[in-house]
GUDOGU-135869 format. One record per residue: residue number from 1; residue in one letter; chain; x, y, z of N, C-alpha, C in turn. Coordinates in Angstrom, 3 decimals, padded with zeros to 6 digits. Each point is the difference from the previous one (the first is absolute). Example, Ala and Ser with C-alpha at 12.3 -4.5 7.8 and 13.67 -1.06 7.14 Angstrom:
<atoms>
{num:1; residu:A; chaine:A; neast:013.190; nnorth:-005.690; nup:007.800; caeast:-000.890; canorth:001.190; caup:000.000; ceast:000.900; cnorth:001.200; cup:000.000}
{num:2; residu:S; chaine:A; neast:-000.350; nnorth:001.050; nup:-000.720; caeast:000.820; canorth:001.190; caup:000.060; ceast:-000.770; cnorth:001.090; cup:000.730}
</atoms>
This chain:
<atoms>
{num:1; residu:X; chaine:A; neast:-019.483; nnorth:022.666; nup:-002.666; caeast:001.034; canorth:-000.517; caup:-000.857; ceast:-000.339; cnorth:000.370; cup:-001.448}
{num:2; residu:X; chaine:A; neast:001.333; nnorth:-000.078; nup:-000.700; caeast:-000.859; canorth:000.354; caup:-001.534; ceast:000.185; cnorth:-000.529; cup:-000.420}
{num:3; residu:X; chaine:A; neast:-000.941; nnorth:-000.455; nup:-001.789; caeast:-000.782; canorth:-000.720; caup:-000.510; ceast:001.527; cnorth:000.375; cup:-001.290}
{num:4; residu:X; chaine:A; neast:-000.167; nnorth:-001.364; nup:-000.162; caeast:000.669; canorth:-001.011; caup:-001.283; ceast:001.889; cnorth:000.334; cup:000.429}
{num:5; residu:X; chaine:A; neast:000.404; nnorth:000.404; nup:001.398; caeast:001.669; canorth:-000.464; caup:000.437; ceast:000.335; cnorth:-000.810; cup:-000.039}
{num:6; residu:X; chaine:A; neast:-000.768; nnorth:-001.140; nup:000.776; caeast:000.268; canorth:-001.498; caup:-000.001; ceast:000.166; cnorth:-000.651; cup:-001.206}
{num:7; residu:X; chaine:A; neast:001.471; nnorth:-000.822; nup:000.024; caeast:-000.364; canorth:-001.030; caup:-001.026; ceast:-001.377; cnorth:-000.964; cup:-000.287}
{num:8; residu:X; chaine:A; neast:-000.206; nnorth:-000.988; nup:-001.095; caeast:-001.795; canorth:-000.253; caup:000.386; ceast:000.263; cnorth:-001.506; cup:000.571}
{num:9; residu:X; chaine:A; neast:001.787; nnorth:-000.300; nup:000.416; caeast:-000.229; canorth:-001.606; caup:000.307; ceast:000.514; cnorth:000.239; cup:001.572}
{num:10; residu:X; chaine:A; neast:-000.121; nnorth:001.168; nup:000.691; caeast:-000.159; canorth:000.064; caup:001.389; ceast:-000.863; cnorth:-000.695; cup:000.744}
{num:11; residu:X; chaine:A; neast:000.706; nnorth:-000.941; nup:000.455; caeast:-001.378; canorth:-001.218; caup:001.134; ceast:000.878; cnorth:-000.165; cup:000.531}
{num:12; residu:X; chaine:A; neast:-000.768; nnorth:-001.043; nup:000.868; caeast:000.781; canorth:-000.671; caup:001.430; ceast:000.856; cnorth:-001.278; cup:-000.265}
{num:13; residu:X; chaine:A; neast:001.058; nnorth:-000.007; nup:000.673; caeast:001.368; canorth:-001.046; caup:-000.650; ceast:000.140; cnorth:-000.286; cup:001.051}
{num:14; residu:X; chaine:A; neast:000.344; nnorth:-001.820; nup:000.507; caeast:000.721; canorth:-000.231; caup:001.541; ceast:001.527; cnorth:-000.123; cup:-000.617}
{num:15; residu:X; chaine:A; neast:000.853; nnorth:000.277; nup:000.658; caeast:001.337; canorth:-000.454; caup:-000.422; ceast:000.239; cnorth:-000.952; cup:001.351}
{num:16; residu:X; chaine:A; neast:000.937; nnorth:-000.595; nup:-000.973; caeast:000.488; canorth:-001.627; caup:000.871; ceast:001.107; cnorth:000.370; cup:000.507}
{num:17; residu:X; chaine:A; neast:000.735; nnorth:-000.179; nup:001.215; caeast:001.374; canorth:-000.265; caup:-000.336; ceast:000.348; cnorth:-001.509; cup:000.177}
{num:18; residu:X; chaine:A; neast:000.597; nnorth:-000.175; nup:-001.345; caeast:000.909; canorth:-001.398; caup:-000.150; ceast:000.769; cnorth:-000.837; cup:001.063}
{num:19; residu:X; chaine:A; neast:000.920; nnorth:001.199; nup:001.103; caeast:000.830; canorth:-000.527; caup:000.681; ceast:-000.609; cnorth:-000.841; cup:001.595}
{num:20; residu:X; chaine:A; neast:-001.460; nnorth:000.970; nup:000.050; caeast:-000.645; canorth:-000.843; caup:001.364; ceast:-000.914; cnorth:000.268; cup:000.047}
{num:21; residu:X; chaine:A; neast:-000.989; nnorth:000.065; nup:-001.749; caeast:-001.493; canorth:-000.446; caup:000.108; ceast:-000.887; cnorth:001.161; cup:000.203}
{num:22; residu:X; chaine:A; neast:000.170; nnorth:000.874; nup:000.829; caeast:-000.695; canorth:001.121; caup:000.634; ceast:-000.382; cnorth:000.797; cup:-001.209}
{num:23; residu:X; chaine:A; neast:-001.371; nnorth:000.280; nup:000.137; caeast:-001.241; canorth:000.995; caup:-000.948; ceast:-000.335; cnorth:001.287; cup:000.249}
{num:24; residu:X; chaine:A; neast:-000.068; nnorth:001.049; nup:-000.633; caeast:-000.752; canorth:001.144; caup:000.571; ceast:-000.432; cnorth:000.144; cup:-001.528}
{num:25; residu:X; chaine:A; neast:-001.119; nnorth:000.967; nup:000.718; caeast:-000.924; canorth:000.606; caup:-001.442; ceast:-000.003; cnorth:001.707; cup:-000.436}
{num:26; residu:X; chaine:A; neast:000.103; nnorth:000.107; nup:-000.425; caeast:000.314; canorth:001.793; caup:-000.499; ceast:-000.328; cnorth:-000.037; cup:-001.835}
{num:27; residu:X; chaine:A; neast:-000.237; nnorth:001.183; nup:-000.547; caeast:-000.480; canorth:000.258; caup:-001.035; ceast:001.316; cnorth:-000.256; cup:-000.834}
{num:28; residu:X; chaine:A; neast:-000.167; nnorth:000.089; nup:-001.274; caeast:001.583; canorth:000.115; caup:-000.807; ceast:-000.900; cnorth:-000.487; cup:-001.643}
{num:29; residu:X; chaine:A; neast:001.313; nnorth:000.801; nup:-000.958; caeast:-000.297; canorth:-000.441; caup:-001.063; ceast:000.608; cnorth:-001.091; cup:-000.986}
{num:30; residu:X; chaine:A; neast:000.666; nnorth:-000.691; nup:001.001; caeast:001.320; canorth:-001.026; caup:-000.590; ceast:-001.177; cnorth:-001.354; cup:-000.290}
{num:31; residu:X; chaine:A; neast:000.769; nnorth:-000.016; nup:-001.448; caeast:-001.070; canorth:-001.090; caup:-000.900; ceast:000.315; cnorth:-001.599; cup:000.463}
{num:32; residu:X; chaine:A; neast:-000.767; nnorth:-000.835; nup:000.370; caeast:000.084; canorth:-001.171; caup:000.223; ceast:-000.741; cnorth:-000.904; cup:-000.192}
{num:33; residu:X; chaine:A; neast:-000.126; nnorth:-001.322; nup:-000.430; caeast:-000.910; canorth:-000.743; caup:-000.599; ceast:-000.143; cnorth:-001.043; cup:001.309}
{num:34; residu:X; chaine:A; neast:000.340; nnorth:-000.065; nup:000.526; caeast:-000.562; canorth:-001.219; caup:001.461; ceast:-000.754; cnorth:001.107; cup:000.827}
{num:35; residu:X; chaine:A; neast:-000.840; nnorth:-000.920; nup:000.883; caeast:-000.774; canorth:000.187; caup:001.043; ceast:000.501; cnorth:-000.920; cup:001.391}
{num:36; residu:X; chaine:A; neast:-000.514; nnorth:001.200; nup:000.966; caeast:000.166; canorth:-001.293; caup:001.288; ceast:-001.619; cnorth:000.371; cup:001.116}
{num:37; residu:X; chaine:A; neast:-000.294; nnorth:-001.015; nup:000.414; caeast:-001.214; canorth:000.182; caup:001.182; ceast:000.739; cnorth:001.304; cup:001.207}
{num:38; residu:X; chaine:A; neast:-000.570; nnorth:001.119; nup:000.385; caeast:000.629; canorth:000.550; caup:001.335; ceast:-001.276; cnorth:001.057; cup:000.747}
{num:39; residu:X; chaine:A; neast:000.020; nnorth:-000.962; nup:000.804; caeast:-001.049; canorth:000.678; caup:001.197; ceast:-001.758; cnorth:-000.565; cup:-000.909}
{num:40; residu:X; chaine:A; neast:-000.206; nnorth:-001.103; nup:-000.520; caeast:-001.079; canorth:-000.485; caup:-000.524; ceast:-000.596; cnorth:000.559; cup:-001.564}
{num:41; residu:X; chaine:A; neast:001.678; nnorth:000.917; nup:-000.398; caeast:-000.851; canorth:000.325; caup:-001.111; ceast:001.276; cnorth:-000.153; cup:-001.082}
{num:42; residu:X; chaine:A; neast:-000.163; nnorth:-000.307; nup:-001.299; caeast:001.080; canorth:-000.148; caup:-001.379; ceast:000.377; cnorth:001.730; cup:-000.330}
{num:43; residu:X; chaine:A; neast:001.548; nnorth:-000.188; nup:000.281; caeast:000.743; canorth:001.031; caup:-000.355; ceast:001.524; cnorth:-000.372; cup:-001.205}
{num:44; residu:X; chaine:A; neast:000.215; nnorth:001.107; nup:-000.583; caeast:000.498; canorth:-000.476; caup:-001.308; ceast:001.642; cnorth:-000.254; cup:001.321}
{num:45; residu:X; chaine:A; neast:001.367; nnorth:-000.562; nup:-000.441; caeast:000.452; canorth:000.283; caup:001.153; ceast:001.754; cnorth:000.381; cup:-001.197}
{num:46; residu:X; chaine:A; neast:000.925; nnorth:000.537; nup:000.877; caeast:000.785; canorth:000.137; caup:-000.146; ceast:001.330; cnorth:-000.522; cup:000.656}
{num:47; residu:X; chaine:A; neast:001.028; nnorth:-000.462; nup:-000.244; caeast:000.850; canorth:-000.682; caup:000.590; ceast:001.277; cnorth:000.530; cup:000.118}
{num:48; residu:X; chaine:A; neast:000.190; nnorth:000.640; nup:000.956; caeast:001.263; canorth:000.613; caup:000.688; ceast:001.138; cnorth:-001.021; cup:000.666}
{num:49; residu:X; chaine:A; neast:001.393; nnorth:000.101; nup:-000.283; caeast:000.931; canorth:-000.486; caup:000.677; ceast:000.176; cnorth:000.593; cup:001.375}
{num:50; residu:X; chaine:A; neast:-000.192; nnorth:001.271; nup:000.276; caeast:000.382; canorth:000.322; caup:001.846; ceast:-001.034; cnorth:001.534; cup:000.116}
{num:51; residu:X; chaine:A; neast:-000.400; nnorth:-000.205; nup:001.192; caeast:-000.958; canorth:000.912; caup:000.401; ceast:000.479; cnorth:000.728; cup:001.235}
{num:52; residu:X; chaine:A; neast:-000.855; nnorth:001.064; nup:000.483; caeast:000.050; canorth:-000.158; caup:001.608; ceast:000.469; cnorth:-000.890; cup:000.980}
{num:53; residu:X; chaine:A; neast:-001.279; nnorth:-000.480; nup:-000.411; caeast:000.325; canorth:-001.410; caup:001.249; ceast:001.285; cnorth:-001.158; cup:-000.034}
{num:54; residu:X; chaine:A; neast:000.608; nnorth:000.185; nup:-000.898; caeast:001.145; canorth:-000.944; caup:-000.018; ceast:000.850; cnorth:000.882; cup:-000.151}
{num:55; residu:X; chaine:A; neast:000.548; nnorth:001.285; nup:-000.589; caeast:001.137; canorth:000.706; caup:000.227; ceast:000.658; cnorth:000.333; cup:001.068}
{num:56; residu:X; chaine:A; neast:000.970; nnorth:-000.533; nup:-000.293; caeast:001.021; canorth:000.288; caup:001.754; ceast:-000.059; cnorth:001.466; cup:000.782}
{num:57; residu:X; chaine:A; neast:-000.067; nnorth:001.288; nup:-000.809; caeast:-000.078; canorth:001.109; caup:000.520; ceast:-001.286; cnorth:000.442; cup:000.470}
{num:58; residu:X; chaine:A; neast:-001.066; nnorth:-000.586; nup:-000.757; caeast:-001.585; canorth:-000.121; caup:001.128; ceast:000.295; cnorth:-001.105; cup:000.919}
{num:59; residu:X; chaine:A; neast:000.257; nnorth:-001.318; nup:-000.575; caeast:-000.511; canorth:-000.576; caup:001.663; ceast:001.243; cnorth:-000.052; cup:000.843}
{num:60; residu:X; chaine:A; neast:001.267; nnorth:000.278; nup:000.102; caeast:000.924; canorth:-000.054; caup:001.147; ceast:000.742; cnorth:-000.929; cup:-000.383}
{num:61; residu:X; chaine:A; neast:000.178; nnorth:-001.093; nup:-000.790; caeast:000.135; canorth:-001.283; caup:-000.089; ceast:001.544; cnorth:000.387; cup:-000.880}
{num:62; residu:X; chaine:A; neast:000.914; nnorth:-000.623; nup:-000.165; caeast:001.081; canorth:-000.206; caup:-001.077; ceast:-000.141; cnorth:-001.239; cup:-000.845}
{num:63; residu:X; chaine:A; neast:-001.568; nnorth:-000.649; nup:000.302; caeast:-000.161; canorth:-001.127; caup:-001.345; ceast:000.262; cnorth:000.784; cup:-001.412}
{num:64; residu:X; chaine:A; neast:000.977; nnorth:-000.825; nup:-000.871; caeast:000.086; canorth:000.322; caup:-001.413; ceast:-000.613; cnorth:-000.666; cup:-000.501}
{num:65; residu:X; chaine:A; neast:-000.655; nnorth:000.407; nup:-001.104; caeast:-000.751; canorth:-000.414; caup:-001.287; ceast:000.254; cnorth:000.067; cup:-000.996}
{num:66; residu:X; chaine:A; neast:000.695; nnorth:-001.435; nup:-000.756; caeast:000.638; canorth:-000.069; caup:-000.994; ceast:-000.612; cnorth:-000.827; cup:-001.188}
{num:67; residu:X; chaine:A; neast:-000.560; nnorth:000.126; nup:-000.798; caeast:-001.237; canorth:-000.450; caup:-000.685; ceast:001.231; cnorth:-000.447; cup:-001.487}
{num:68; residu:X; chaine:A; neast:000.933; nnorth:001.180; nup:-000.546; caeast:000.642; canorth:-000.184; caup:-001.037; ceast:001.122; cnorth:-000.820; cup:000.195}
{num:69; residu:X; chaine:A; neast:000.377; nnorth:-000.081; nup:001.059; caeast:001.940; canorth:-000.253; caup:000.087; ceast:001.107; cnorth:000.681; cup:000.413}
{num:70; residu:X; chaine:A; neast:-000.412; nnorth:001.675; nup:-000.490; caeast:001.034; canorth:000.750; caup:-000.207; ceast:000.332; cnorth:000.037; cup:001.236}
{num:71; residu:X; chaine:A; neast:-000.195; nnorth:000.011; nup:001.165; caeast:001.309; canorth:-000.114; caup:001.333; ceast:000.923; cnorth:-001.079; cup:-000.459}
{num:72; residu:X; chaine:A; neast:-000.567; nnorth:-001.157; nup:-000.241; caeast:001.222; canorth:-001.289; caup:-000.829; ceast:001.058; cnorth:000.672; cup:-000.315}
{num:73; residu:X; chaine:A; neast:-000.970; nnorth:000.784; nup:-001.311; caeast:001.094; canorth:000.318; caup:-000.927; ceast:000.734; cnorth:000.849; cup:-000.039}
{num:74; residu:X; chaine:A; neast:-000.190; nnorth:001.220; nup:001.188; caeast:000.566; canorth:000.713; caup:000.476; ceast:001.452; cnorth:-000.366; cup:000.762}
{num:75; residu:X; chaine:A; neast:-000.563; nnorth:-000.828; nup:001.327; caeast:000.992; canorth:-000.449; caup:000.863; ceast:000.913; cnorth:-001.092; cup:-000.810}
{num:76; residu:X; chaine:A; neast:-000.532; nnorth:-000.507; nup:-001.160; caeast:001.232; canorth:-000.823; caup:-000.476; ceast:000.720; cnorth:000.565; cup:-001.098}
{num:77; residu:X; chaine:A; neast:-000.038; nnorth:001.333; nup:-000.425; caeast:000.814; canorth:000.404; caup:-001.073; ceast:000.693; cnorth:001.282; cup:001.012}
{num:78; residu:X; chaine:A; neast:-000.453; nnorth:000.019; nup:001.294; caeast:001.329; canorth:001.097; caup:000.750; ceast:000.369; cnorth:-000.874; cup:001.014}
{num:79; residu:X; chaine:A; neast:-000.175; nnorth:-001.272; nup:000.117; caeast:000.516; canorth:-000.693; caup:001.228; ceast:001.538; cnorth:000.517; cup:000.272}
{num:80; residu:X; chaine:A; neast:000.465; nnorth:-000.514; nup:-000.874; caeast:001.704; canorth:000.867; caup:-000.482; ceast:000.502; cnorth:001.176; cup:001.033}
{num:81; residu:X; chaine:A; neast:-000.685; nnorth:000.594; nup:-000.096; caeast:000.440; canorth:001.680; caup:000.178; ceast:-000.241; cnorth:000.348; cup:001.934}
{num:82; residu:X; chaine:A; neast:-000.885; nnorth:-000.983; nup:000.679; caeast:000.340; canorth:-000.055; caup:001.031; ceast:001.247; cnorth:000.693; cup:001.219}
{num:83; residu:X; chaine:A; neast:-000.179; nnorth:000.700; nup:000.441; caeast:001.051; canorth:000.355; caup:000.734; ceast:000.601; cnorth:-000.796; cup:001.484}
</atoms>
């Protein structure tokens, strides 16, 4: 590999996802000031709304994940237009 590509805040990050908890660990340079315990050791962590594991087109599932509203606010400003 060659010497000085890497940014210098390349380490190990778990990202969370929000919607059902689930952790994985992979490198990244996205800045974050919390930590979480994973697999017995302190990792800085990052907090994702939908991952893999909860996206309907990985797991099979048609659960929606609506964290903002906007289906609300969607389905109630075209309710109208219905055919």
């Amino acid at each position: 590999m060659k010497k000085g590509i890497h940014p210098e805040n390349y380490r190990p990050v778990v990202f969370r996802d929000m919607s059902n908890g689930d952790m994985f660990l992979t490198k990244s340079t996205a800045k974050t000031t919390e930590t979480v315990e994973f697999e017995g050791e302190t990792y800085p962590v990052v907090k994702v709304e939908i991952s893999s594991t909860s996206h309907p087109f990985y797991t099979g599932k048609s659960k929606l994940v609506d964290t903002a509203g906007r289906v609300d606010r969607f389905m109630s400003r075209y309710a109208g237009l219905k055919k």
